[in-house]
C-alpha positions as CSV (number, residue, x, y, z in Angstrom):
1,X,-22.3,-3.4,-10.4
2,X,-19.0,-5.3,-11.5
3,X,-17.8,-8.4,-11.1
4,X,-14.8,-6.4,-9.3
5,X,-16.8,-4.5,-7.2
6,X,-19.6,-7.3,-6.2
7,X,-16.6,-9.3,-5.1
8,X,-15.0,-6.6,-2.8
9,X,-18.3,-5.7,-1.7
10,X,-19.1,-9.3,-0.6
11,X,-15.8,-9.6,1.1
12,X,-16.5,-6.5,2.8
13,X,-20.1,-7.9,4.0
14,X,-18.5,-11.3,5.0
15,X,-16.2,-9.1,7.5
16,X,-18.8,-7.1,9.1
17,X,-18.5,-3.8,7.9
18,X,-21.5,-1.8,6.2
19,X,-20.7,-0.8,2.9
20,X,-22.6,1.1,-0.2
21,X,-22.1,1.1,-3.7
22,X,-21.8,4.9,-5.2
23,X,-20.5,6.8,-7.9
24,X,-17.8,9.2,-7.1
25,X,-17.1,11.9,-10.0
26,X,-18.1,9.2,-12.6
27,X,-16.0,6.4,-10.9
28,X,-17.9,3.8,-9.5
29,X,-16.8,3.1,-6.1
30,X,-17.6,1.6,-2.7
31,X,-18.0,3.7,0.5
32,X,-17.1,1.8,3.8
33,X,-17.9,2.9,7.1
34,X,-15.1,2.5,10.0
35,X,-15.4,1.6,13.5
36,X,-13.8,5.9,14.0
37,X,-17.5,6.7,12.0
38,X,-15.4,8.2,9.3
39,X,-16.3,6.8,5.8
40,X,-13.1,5.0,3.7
41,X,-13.5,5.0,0.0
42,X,-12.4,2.4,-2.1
43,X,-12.3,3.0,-5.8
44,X,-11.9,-0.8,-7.5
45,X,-10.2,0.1,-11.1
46,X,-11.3,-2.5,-13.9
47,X,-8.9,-3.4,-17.1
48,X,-12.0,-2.0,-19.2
49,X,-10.3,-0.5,-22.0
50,X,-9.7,-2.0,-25.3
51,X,-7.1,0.6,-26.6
52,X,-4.7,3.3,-25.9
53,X,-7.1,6.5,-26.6
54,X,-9.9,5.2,-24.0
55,X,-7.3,3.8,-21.6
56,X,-6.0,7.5,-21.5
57,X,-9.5,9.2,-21.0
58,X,-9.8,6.7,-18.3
59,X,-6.5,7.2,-16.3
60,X,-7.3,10.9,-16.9
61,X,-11.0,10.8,-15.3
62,X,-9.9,8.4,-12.2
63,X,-6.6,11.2,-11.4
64,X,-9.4,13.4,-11.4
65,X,-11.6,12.0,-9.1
66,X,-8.9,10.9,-7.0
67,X,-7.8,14.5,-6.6
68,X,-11.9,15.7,-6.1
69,X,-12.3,12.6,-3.3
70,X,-8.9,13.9,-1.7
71,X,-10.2,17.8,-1.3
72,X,-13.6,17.0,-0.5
73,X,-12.3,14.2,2.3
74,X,-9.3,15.0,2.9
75,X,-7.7,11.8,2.5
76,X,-6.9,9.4,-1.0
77,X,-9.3,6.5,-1.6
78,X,-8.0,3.1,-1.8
79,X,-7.3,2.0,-5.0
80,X,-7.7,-1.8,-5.8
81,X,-6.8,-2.6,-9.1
82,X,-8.5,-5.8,-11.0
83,X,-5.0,-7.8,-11.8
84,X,-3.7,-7.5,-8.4
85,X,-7.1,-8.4,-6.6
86,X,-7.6,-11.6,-8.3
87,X,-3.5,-12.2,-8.4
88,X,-2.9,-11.3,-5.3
89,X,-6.0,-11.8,-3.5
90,X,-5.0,-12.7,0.2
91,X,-2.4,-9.4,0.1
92,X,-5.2,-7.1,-1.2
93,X,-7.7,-8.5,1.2
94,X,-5.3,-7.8,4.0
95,X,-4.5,-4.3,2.9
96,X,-7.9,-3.4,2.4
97,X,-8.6,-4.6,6.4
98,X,-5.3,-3.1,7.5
99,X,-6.7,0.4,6.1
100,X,-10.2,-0.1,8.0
101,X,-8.2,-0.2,11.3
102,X,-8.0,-4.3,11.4
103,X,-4.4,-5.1,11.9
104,X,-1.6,-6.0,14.0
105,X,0.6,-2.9,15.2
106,X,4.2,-3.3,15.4
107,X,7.0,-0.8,16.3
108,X,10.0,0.5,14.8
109,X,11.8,0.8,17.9
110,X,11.2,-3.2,18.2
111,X,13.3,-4.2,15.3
112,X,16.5,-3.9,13.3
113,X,17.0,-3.1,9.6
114,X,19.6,-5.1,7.4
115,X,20.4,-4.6,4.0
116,X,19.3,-7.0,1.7
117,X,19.5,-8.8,-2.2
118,X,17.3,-7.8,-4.5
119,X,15.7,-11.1,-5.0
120,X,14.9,-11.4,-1.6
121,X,12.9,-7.4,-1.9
122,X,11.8,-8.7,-5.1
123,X,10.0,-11.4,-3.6
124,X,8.5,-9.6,-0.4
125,X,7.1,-7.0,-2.8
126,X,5.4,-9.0,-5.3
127,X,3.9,-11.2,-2.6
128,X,2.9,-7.3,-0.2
129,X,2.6,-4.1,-2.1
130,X,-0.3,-3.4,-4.9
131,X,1.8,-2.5,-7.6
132,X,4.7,-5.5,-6.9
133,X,8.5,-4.6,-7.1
134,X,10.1,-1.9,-9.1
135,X,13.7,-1.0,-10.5
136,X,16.1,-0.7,-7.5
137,X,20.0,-0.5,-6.8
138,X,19.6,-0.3,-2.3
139,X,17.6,-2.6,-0.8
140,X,16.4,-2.2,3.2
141,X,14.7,-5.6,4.9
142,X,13.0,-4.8,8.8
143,X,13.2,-7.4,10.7
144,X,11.1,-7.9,14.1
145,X,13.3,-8.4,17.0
146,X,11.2,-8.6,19.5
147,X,8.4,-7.7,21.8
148,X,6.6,-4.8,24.2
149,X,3.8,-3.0,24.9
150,X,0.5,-4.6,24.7
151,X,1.3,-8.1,24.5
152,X,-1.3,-8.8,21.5
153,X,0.7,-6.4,19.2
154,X,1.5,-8.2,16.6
155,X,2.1,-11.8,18.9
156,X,1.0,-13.5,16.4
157,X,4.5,-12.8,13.9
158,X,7.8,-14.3,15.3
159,X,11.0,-12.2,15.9
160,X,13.1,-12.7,13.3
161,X,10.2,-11.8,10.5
162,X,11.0,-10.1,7.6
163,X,7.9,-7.1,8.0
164,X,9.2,-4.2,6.0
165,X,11.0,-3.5,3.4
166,X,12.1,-0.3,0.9
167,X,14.0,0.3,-2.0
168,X,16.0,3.2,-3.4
169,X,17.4,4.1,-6.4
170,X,21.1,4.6,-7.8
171,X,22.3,7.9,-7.3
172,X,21.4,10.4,-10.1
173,X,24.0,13.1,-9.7
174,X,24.3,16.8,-11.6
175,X,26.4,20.3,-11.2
176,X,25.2,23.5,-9.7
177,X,27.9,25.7,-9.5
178,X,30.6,24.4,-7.5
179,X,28.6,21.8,-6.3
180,X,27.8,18.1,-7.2
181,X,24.1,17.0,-6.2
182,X,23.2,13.6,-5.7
183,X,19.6,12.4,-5.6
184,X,17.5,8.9,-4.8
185,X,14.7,7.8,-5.4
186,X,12.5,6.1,-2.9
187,X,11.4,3.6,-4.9
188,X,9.4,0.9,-3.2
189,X,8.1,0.4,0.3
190,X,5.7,-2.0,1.9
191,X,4.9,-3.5,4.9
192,X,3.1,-7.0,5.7
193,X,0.1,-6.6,4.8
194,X,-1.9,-7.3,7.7
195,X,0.4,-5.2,10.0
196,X,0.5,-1.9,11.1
197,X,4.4,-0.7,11.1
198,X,4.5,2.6,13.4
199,X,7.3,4.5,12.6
200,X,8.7,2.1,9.8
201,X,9.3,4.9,6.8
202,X,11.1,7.0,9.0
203,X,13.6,4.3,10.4
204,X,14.2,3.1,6.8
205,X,14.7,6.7,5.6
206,X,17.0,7.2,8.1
207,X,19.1,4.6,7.9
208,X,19.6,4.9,4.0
């Protein structure tokens, strides 16, 4: 076993969950089981290669058995990648939790979305989604506004809190007959980690 995977798998030990180390496709992976009795895999992806011709065979093999675990479960593993779990540790730990059903849920309806600089979506990315922050020219921010429902959802984050936010890119624009198209792309978007945003994509999408 790795150093990557014996470290997710303790994690995953420390927090009560029961856990076993397989091989899916010819990716080593971990296969956790959820409080639902459904099985979440979790395919931790080393920087094992030392050039570009194995790094290649690799990528290609893991797209592979991504696409394999998706037809035969119906639903993508997890992917936690070396640099970002020992980087980024507290994020991926509370990413991995929020995807075994341990989080806090939140509500669209209960906040408002503001535009915002880019060094500010710079810096909530890098610190909340697994890949960090990307090219953008729109950037969205969520904030919480308040509070309703159970009153433990999400009581423990103030109103006010910065909890989502998605970028976009420049418009790319092209002819079709009398027509001019313009396009985006949805760059970026991420929510705090250890929350559970219902209905957060749509409300961003729909305000851009």
């Amino acid at each position: 076993m790795s150093q990557l995977i014996n470290d997710i798998f303790s994690f995953l030990n420390a927090e009560g969950f029961e856990c076993g180390h397989e091989l899916f496709y010819g990716v080593e992976g971990i296969c956790v089981k959820r409080s639902t009795g459904c099985n979440r895999i979790i395919l931790p992806l080393e920087i094992s290669t030392s050039n570009q011709n194995d790094a290649y065979l690799h990528a290609k093999l893991v797209m592979e058995c991504i696409e394999d675990l998706y037809h035969e479960e119906n639903e993508y593993p997890l992917i936690i990648t070396e640099d970002r779990w020992y980087t980024h540790n507290h994020m991926m730990r509370s990413r991995i939790l929020a995807h075994l059903e341990v989080f806090s849920p939140i509500y669209a309806r209960n906040c408002e979305i503001r535009r915002i600089d880019r060094t500010v979506a710079k810096e909530f990315l890098e610190a909340n989604h697994s890949y960090g922050h990307a090219a953008c020219r729109y950037c969205y921010g969520m904030f919480l506004k308040r509070h309703t429902g159970h009153a433990a959802d999400g009581a423990s984050i103030k109103p006010g809190t910065l909890v989502a936010v998605a970028t976009f890119s420049n418009a790319r624009k092209w002819t079709k007959g009398d027509l001019t198209i313009r396009s985006y792309e949805w760059t970026r978007y991420a929510s705090l980690p250890e929350v559970r945003l219902s209905g957060g994509m749509g409300k961003m999408l729909k305000t851009f």
